[in-house]
C-alpha positions as CSV (number, residue, x, y, z in Angstrom):
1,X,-20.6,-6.8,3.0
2,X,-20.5,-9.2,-0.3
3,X,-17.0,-9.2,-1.8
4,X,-14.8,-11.3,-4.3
5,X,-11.4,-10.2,-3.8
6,X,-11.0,-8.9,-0.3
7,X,-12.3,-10.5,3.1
8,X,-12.6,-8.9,6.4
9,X,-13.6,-10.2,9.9
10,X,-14.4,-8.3,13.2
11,X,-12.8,-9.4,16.3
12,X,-13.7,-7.0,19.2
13,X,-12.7,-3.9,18.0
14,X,-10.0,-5.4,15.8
15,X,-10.9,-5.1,11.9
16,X,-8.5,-7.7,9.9
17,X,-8.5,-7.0,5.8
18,X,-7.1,-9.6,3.9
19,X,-6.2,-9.5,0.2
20,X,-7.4,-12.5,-1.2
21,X,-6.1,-12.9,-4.3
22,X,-3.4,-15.8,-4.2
23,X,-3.3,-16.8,-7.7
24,X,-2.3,-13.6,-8.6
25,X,0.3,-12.8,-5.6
26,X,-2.7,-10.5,-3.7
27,X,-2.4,-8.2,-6.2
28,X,-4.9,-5.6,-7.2
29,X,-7.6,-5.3,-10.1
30,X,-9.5,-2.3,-10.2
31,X,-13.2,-4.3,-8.5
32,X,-10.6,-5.2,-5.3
33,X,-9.8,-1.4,-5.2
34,X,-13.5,-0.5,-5.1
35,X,-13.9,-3.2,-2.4
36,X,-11.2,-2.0,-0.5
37,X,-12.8,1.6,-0.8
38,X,-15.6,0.3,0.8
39,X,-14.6,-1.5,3.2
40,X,-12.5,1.6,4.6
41,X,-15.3,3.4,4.3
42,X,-17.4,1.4,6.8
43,X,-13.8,1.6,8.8
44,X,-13.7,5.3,8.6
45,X,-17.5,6.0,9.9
46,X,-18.0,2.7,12.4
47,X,-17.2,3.9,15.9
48,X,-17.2,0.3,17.3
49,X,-13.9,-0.7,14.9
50,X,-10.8,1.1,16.5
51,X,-7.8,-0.2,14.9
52,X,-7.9,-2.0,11.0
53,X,-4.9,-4.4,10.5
54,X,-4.3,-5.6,6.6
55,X,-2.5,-8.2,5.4
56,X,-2.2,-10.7,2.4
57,X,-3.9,-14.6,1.8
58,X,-0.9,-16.9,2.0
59,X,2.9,-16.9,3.0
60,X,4.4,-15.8,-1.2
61,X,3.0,-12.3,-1.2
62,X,1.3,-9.5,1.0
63,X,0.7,-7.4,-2.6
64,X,2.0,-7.7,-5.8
65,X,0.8,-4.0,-6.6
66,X,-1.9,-3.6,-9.6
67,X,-2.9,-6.5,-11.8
68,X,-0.7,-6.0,-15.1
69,X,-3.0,-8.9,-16.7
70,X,-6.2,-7.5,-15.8
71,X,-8.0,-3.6,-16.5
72,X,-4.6,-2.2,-15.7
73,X,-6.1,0.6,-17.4
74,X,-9.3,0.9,-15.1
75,X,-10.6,3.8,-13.5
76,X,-9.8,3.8,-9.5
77,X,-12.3,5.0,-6.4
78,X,-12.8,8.3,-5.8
79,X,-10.2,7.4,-2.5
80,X,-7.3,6.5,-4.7
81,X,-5.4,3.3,-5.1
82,X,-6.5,0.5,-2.9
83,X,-9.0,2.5,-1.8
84,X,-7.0,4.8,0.4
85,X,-4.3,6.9,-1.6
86,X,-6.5,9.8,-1.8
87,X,-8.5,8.9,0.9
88,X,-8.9,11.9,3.7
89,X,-10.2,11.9,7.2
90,X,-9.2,8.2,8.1
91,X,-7.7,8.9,11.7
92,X,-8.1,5.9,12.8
93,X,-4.8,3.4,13.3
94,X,-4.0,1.3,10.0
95,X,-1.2,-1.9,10.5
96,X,0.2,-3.5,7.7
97,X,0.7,-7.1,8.5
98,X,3.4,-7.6,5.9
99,X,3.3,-11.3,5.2
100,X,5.7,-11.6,1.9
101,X,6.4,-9.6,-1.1
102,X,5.3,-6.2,-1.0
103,X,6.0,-4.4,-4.3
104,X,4.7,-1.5,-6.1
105,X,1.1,-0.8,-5.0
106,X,1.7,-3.4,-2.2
107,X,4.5,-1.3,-0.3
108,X,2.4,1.7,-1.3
109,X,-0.3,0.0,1.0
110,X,1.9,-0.4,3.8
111,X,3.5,3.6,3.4
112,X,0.5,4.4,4.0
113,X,-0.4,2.6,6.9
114,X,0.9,3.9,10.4
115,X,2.8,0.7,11.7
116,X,4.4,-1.8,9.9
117,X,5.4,-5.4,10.7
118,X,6.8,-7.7,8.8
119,X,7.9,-11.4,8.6
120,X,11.7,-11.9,8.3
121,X,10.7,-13.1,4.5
122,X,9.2,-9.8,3.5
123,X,10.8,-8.0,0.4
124,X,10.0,-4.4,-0.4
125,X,10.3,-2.4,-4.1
126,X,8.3,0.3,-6.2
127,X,9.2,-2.1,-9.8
128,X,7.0,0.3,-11.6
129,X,9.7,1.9,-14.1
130,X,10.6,-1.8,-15.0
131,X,7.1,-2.0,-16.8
132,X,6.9,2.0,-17.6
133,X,5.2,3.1,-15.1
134,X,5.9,5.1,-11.7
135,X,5.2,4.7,-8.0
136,X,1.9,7.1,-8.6
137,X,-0.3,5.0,-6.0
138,X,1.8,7.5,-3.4
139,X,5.1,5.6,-3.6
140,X,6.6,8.6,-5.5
141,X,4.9,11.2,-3.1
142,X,5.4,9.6,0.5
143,X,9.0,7.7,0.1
144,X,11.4,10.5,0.4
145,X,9.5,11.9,3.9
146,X,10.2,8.3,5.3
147,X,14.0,8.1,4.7
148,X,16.9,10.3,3.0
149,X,16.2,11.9,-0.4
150,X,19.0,9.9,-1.6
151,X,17.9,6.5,-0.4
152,X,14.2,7.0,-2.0
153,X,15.7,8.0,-4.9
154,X,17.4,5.1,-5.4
155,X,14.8,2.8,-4.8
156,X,12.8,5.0,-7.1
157,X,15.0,5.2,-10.1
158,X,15.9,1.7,-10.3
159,X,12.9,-0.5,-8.8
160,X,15.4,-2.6,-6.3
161,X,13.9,-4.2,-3.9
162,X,15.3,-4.8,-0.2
163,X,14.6,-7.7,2.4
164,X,12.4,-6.8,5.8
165,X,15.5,-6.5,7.9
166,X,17.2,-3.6,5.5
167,X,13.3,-1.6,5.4
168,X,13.7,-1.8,9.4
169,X,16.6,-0.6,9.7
170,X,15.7,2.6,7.5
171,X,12.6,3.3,9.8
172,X,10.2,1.4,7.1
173,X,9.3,-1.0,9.3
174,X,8.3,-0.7,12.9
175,X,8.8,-4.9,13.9
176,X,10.5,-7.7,12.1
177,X,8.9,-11.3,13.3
178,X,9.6,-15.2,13.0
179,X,8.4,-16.4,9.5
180,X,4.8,-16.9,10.3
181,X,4.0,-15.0,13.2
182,X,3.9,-11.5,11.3
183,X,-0.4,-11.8,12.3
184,X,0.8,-12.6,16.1
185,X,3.2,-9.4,16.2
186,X,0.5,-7.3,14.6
187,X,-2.1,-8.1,16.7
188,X,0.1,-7.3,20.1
189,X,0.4,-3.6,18.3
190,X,-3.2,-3.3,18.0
191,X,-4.3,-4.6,21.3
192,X,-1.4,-1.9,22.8
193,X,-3.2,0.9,21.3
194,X,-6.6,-0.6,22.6
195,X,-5.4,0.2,25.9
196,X,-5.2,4.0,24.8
197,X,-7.6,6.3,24.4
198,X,-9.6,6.5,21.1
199,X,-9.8,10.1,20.8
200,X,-6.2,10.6,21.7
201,X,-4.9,8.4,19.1
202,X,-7.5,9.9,16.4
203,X,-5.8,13.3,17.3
204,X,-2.3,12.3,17.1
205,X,-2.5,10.4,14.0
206,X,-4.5,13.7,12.2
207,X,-1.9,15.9,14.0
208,X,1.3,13.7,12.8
209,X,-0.6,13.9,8.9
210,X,-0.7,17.1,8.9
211,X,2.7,17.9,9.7
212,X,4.0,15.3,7.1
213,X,1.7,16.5,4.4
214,X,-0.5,19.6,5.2
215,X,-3.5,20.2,3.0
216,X,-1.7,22.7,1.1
217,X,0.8,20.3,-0.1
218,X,-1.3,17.4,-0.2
219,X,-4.2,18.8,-2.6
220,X,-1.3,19.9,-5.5
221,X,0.6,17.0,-4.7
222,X,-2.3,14.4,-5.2
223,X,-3.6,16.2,-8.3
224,X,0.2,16.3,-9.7
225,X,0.3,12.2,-9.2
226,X,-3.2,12.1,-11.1
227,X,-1.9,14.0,-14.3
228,X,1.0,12.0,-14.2
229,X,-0.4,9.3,-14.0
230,X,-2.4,9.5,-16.8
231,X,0.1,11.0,-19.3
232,X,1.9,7.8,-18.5
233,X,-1.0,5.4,-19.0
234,X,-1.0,6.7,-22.7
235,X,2.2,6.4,-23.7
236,X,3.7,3.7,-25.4
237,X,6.3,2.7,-23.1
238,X,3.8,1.4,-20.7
239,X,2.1,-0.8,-23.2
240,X,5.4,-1.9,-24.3
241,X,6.3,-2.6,-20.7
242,X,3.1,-4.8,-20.3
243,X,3.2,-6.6,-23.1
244,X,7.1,-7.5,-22.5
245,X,5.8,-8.5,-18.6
246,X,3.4,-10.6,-20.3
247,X,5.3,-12.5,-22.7
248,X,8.6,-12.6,-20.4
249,X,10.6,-10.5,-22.6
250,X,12.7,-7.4,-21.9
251,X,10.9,-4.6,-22.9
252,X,12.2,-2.2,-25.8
253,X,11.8,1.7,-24.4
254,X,11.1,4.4,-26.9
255,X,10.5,7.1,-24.4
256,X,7.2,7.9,-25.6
């Protein structure tokens, strides 16, 4: 498969994803989405790949979230953000390899993978309302099942963002490695559930989905995140919130 933004390689049964974007801290345009789609995709329906880990080029960031610079404003896949937001039917075992900075769409991208490891240098945040925007790439929707309704809440209403160690101990993250060895740790996870069985861990993973968001929740909840989503991209506050990103000034809100 041809891509620009997004490499993969095949070891065994091991798929690696890597966002390659360095220049731009991993973060994502709207083309790496539809790569990532893709590339899921072939995840999703190749029986020979059992377990996908994802990670980001470099030591600075793992995602920076969506490009602010470039077609912010672009249509997504039909799966979501980063190609997997709302994505169905992928049973199979997702590991975030957490390599630096994961913030907005980046920690989205690791909620929504099943284990998470990260190197001690990690730092987690949904910065979205700092710019005008929300955590609508699921950060909004699967935070507060993860840990306390107040905790989310106050990551959510004030875009913080908290080291490796502090997302560990709030069951964010699963393992917390030496700086540099976050690939090493997440490969040992994926060769443990190679010695499991396939359909086993397909079932418990569709089973352990369902409970923490059935179909009937998911379906109004996705399509709730999608109207949001763009009442906000019209509004003035999140072109004001841009352009003050851009030219490094604090923004002036209006509330419209």
């Amino acid at each position: 498969m041809s891509t620009t933004f997004i490499t993969s390689e095949v070891s065994g049964q091991i798929l690696t994803i890597t966002l390659n974007r360095p220049q731009a801290l991993n973060s994502l345009n709207a083309a790496a989405c539809f790569e990532l789609a893709a590339i899921f995709d072939d995840y999703q329906d190749n029986d020979e790949l059992r377990v996908a880990i994802i990670t980001g080029t470099g030591d600075r960031a793992f995602c920076a979230g969506h490009d602010l610079v470039d077609d912010f404003f672009e249509p997504m896949p039909e799966s979501g953000w980063a190609g997997l937001s709302l994505r169905k039917g992928l049973h199979k075992p997702l590991i975030a390899a957490v390599n630096g900075l994961a913030l907005g769409g980046g920690w989205e991208i690791a909620m929504m993978c099943d284990v998470v490891v990260a190197d001690q240098r990690a730092t987690f945040g949904l910065p979205e309302p700092k710019v005008g925007f929300a955590a609508l790439g699921g950060g909004a929707r699967i935070l507060p099942h993860r840990v306390p309704y107040h905790i989310a809440m106050g990551l959510l209403l004030t875009g913080k963002s908290i080291s490796a160690e502090k997302a560990a101990q709030l069951g964010l993250v699963n393992d917390v490695t030496e700086p540099g060895a976050v690939m090493a740790g997440a490969y040992r996870w994926a060769r443990e559930m190679l010695t499991c069985s396939p359909k086993a861990l397909y079932f418990s993973k569709q089973l352990a989905q369902a409970s923490m968001e059935p179909d009937s929740l998911r379906g109004p909840l996705q399509s709730l995140e999608q109207e949001l989503a763009g009442e906000l991209a019209q509004s003035k506050d999140v072109r004001e919130g841009i352009a003050a990103f851009m030219q490094k000034r604090p923004p002036v809100w209006t509330g419209h």
